[in-house]
N, C-alpha and C positions, 0 to 999 in steps of 0.2 A: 733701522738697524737690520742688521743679517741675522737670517733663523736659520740656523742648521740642524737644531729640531727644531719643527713646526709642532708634532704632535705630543710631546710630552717632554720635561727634564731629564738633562742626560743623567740615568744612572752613574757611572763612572766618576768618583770624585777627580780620578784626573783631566777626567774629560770639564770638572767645572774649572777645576785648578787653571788650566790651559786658556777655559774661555775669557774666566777674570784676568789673567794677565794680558791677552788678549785686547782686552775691551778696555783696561784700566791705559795700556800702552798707547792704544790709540789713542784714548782723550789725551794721557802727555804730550804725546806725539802735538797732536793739535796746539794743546796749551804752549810748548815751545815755540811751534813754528808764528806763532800770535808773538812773540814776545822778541822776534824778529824783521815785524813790523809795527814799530811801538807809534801812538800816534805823535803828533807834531811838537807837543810842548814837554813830552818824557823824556827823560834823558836816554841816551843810545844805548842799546843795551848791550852785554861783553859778550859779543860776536863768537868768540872760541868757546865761551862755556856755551851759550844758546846751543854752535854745533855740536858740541859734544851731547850733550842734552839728547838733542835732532838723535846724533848715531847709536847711540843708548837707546832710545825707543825705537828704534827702527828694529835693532838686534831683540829688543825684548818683544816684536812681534813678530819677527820672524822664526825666533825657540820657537811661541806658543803656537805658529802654525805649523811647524814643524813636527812639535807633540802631536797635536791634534789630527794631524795625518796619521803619524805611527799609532797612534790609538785608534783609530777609526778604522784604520787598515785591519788592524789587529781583530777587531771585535768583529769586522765583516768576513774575515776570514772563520773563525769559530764556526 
């Protein structure tokens, strides 16, 4: 996993807010894309919602890196 504090928890509830969505997106993100390639005896799975799924987690990591910048930016400017 990525550590972007290494030395302590971020203060900034939004900074955790940001990272759990974050982190929660990704593992979607994964768990869809698995469910895309289902193995050989499952039945196939409904391709339009899997991508919808896919572009739903894509967007909810790119908010939370979005935030994550504008916060960081924020707090290294102070």
């Amino acid at each position: 996993s990525v550590c972007f504090f290494p030395s302590q928890k971020p203060k900034s509830e939004l900074v955790r807010t940001s990272l759990r969505l974050l982190t929660s997106s990704a593992y979607r993100l994964q768990s869809e894309c698995r469910k895309a390639l289902p193995a050989e005896p499952s039945p196939a799975p409904d391709m339009q919602l899997v991508t919808q799924q896919v572009i739903q987690c894509a967007y909810d990591i790119a908010k939370a890196a979005k935030q994550l910048v504008t916060i960081t930016t924020k707090e290294n400017n102070n």
